[in-house]
C-alpha positions as CSV (number, residue, x, y, z in Angstrom):
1,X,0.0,0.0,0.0
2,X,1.4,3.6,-1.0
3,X,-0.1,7.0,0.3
4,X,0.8,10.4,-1.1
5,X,0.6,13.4,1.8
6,X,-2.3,16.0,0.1
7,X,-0.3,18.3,0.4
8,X,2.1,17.1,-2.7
9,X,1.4,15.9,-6.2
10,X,0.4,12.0,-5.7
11,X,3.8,10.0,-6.8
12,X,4.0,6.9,-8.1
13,X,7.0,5.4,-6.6
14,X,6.7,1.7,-7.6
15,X,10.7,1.5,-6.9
16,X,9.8,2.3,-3.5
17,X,6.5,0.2,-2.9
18,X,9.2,-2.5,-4.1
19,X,11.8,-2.3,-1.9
20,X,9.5,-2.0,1.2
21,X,8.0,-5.3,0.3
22,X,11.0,-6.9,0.1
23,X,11.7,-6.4,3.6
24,X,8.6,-8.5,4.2
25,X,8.9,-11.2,1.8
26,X,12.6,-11.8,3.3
27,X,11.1,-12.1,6.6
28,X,10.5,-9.4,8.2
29,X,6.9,-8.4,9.9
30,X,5.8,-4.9,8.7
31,X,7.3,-1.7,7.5
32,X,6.6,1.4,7.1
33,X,8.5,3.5,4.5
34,X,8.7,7.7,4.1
35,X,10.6,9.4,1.5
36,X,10.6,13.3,0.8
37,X,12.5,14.1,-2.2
38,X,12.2,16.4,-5.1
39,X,9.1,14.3,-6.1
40,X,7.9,15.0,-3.0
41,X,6.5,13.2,-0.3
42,X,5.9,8.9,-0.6
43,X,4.6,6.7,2.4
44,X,4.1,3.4,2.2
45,X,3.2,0.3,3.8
46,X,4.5,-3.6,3.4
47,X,3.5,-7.0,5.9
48,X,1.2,-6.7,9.4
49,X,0.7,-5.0,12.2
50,X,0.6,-8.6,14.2
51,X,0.4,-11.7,13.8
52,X,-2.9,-13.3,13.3
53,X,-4.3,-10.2,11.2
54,X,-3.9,-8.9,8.2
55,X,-4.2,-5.6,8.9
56,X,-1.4,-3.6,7.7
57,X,0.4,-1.5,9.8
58,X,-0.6,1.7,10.7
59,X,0.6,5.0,8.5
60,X,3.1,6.8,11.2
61,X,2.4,4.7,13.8
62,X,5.0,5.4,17.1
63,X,7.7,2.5,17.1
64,X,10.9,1.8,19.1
65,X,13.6,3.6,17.8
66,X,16.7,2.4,19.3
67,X,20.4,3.7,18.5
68,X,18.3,6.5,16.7
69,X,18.0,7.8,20.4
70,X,22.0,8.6,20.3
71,X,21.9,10.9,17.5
72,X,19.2,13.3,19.3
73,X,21.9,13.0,22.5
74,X,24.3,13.8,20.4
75,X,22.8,17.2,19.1
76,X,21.9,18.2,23.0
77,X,25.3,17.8,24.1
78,X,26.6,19.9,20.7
79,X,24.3,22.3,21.2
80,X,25.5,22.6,25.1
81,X,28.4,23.3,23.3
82,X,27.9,26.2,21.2
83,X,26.6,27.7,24.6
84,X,29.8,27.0,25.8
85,X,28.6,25.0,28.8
86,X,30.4,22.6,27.6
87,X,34.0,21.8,25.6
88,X,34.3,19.0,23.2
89,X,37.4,18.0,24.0
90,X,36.8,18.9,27.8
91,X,36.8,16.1,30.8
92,X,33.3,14.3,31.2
93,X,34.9,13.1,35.1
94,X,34.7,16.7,36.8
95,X,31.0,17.0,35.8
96,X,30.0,13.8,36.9
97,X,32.2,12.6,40.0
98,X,30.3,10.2,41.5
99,X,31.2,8.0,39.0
100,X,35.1,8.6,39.3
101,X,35.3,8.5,35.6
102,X,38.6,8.0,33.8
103,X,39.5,11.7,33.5
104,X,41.1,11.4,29.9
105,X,38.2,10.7,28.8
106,X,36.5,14.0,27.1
107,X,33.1,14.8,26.1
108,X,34.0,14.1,22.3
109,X,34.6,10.7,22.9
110,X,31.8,9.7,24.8
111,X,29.9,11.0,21.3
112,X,32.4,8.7,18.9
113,X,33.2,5.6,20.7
114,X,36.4,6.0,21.7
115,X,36.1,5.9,25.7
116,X,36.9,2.4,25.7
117,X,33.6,2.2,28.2
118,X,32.8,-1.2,28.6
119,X,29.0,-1.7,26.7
120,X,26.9,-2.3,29.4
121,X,24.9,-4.7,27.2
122,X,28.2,-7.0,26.3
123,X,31.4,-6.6,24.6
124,X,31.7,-8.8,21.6
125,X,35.7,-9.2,20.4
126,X,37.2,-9.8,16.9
127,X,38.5,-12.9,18.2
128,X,35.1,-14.2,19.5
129,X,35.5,-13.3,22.9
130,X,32.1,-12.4,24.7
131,X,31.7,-10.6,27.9
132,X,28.5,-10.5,29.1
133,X,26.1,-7.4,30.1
134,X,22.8,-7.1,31.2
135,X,20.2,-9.1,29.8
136,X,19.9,-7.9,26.3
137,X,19.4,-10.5,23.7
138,X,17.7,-14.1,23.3
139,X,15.3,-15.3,26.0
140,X,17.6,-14.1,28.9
141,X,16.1,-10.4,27.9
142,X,12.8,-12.1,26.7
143,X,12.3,-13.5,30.4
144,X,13.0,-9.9,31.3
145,X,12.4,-7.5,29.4
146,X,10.0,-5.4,31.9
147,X,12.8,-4.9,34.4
148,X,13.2,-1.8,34.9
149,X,17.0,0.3,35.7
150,X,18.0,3.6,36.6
151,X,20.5,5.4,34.2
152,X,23.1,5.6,37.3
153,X,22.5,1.5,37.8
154,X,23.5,0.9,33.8
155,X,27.0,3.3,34.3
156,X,27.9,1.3,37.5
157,X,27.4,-1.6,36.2
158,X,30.0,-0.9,33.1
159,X,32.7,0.9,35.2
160,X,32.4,-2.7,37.5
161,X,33.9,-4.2,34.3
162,X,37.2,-3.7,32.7
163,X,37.6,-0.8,30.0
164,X,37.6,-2.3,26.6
165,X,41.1,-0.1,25.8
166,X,42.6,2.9,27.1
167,X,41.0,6.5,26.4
168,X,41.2,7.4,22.8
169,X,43.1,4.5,21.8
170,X,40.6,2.6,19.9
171,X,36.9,2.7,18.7
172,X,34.1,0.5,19.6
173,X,30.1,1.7,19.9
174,X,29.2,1.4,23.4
175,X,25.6,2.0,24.6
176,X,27.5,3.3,27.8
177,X,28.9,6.2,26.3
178,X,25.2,7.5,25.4
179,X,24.1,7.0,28.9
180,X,27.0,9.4,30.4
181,X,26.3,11.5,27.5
182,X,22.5,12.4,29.0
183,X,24.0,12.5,32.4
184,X,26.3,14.9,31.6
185,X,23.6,16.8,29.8
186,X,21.8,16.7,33.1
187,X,25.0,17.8,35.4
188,X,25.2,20.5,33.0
189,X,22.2,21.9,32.7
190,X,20.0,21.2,36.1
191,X,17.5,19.8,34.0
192,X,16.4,16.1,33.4
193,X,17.5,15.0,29.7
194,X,13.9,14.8,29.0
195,X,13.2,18.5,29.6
196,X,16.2,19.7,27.5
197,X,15.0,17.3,24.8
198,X,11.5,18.6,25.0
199,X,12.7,22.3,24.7
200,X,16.0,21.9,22.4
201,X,14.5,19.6,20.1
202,X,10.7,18.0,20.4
203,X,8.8,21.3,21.0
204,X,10.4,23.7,18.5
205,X,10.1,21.0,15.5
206,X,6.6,19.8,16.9
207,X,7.2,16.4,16.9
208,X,4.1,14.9,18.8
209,X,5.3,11.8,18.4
210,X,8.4,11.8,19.9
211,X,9.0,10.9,23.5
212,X,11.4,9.7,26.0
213,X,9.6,6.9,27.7
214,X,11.8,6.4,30.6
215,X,10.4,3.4,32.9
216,X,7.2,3.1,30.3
217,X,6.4,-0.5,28.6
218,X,3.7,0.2,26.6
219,X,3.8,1.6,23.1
220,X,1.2,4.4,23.4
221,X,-1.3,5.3,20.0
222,X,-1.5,3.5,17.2
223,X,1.5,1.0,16.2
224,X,2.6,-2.4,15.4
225,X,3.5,-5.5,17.1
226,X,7.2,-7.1,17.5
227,X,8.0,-10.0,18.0
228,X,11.6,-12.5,19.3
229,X,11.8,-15.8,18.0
230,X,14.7,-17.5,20.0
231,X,15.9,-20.9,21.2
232,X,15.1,-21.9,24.0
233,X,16.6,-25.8,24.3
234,X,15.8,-27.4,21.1
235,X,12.6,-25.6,20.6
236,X,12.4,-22.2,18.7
237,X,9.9,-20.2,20.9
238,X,8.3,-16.9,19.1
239,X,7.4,-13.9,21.8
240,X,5.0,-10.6,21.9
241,X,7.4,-8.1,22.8
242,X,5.5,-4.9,21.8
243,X,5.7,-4.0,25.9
244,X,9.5,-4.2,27.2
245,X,10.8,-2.1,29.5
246,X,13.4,0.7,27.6
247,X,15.2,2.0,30.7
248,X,17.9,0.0,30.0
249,X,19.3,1.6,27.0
250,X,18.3,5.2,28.7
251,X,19.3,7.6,26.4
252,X,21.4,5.3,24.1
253,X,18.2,3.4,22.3
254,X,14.9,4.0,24.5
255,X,13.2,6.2,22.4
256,X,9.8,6.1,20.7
257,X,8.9,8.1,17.6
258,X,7.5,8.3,14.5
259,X,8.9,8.2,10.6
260,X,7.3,11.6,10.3
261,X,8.8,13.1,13.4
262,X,12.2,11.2,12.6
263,X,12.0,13.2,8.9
264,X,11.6,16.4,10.2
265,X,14.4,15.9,13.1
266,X,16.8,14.6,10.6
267,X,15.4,17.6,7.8
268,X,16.1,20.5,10.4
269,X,19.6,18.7,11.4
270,X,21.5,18.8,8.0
271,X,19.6,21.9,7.1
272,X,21.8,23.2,10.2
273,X,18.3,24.4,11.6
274,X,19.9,22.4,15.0
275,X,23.7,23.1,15.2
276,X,26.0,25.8,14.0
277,X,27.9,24.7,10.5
278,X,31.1,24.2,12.0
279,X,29.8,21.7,14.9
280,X,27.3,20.3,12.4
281,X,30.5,19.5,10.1
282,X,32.0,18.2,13.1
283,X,29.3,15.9,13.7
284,X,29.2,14.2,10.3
285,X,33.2,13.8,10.3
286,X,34.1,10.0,10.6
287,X,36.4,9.6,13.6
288,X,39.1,7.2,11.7
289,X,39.4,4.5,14.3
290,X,35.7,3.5,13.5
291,X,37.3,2.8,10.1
292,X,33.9,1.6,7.0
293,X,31.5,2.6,9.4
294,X,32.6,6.2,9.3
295,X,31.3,6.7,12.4
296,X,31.0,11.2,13.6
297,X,29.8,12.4,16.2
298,X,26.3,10.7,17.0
299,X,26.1,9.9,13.1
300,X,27.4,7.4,10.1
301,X,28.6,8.8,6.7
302,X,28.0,6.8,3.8
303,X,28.9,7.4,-0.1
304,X,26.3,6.4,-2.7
305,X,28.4,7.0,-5.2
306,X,27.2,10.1,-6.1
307,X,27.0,11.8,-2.9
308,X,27.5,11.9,1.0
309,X,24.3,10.9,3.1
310,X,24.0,10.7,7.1
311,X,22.3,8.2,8.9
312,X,21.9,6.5,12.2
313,X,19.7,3.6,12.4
314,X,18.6,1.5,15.4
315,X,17.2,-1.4,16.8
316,X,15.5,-2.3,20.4
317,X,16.7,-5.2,22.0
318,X,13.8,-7.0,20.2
319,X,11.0,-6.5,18.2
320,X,11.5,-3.2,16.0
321,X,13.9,-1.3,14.4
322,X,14.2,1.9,12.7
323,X,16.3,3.6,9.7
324,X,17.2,7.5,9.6
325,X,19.0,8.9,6.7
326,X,19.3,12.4,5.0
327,X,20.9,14.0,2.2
328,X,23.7,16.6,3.3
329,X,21.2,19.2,3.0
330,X,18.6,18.0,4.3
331,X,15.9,17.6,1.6
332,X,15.7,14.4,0.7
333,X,15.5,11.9,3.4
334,X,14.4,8.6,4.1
335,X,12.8,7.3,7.6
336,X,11.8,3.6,8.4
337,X,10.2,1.9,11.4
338,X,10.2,-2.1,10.7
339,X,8.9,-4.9,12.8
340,X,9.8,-8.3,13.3
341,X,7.6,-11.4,13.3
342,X,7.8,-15.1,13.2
343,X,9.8,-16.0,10.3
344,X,12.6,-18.8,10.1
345,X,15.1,-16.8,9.1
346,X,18.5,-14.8,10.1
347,X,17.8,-11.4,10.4
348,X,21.6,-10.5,10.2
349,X,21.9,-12.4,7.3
350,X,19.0,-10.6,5.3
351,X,19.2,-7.7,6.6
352,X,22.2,-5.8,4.9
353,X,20.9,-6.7,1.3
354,X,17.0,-5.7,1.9
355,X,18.4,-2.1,3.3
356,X,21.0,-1.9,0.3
357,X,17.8,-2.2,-2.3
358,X,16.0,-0.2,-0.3
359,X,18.5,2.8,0.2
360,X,19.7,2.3,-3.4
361,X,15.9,2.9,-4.4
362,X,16.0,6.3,-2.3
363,X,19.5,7.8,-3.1
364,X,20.6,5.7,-5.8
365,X,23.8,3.6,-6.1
366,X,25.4,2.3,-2.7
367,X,28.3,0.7,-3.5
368,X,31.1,3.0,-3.4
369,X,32.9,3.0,0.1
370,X,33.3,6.8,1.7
């Protein structure tokens, strides 16, 4: 299904209608799909909004948007910044002593990855180590996923572990650095994260969708189901987990929005409606330790081949995930919420190809590295 805003001249974007189906028939649940371009503006809708119906998911629906969450913290924390309330390359420990934080480690690299932080939610090695977090995958999360944690609980918990590597040295994403990262916003300002992010960024763009949900499980409004299908023994068991409980990636993925609001956040970012040019270039610059990913500050650069785009998508730790990219301008973006369901299949492995098709459909050829 495809639906043209009145406001534009109705499209006909079969490339797109395509390419959002795809993700359904290789097994995902539902998506929903928004493009504005120089056609103008294209929604559409592929799969359910749960299983057992065959209704199709609702048009701007709220969803979990994960990692998504760290590009918003990013752009507080930037903007503190430009007030000078904060340095870039200033220590995070002196604004947040109860924690006894490394003090090389500066405010820039919380925002890139290079703390060396251990991930609350697991360290995963090149070699195949693991070192276990908190409950964030499989049926361990499954089992309990409406437990709730405080934002000082999930930073205790990671300084309890060893640092991954020394300040600076190296680069690996760590939900942990978001966390600080809306801590410090807090030290900072006197304010709770959510109030600077109501009055920096929600309430001046108008996105009524958008909200920090803190302890909340429930998906307010209309939106879709997700679902985790995970082993449990020898049997593959298949769980409702539209209600989890998105304290514990506070700040770093616990966010709920909507492809609408995410377009007009992303829109009024690159436009530099957000940030001043030179910390909005500062922002999109890869930090060269993250190395393809081309990580910034809070975003990923990627080369289509004809130009640069920005993008941070996410995922919760089951059930939904999201996709946020923009032009370097900011008038052609592309904003995705897509559930999971019940399919045999490996989502990592079908994945990467269904989003290549579908970016390629929105911004044309991918396959040039940056």
């Amino acid at each position: 299904m495809s639906i043209q805003s009145p406001s534009v001249a109705s499209t006909d974007r079969p490339e797109l209608q395509k390419a959002a189906q795809e993700f359904v028939d290789a097994g995902f649940g539902g998506l929903e799909l928004r493009v504005h371009d120089e056609h103008g503006e294209w929604v559409g809708t592929a799969g359910i909004r749960e299983l057992g119906s065959t209704e199709e998911p609702p048009v701007d629906g709220r969803f979990r948007v994960g990692s998504v969450t760290k590009t918003f913290v990013s752009t507080v924390v930037l903007q503190l910044v430009a007030e000078g309330k904060l340095e870039l390359d200033g220590a995070v420990a002196g604004h947040l002593p109860r924690f006894e934080l490394d003090p090389r480690i500066t405010v820039r690299m919380l925002l890139d990855h290079t703390s060396g932080l251990f991930n609350y939610t697991g360290e995963y090695y090149p070699d195949g180590t693991v070192v276990a977090g908190l409950p964030a995958t499989g049926k361990e999360w499954a089992d309990n996923r409406l437990q709730g944690y405080t934002p000082d609980e999930l930073v205790e918990f990671a300084l309890a572990k060893p640092a991954r590597f020394e300040p600076g040295a190296e680069w690996s994403y760590s939900n942990t650095n978001y966390t600080v990262a809306a801590l410090l916003i807090e030290a900072v300002t006197g304010r709770t994260f959510v109030e600077e992010l109501q009055t920096r960024i929600v309430e001046p763009l108008g996105l009524t969708g958008t909200v920090e949900p803190g302890a909340r499980t429930d998906i307010p409004g209309p939106h879709s189901h997700g679902y985790l299908r995970y082993q449990d023994g020898d049997e593959w068991t298949v769980v409702d987990v539209t209600e989890q409980n998105p304290s514990l990636l506070f700040a770093a993925g616990s966010m709920l929005s909507t492809t609408q609001d995410l377009h007009k956040f992303m829109s009024a970012l690159q436009s530099g409606e957000l940030l001043p040019a030179e910390l909005l270039t500062q922002m999109r610059t890869p930090q060269p330790k993250s190395g393809p990913l081309n990580y910034g500050l809070g975003l990923f650069a990627q080369d289509t081949g004809t130009e640069t785009i920005y993008h941070h998508n996410g995922s919760a730790p089951g059930g939904y995930g999201a996709l946020m990219y923009s032009s370097a301008d900011g008038t052609r973006t592309l904003t995705a919420a897509i559930t999971m369901g019940d399919a045999d299949v490996d989502l990592l492995q079908i994945f990467p190809p269904a989003l290549e098709r579908l970016v390629q459909a929105a911004f044309g050829n991918t396959s040039s590295p940056l």
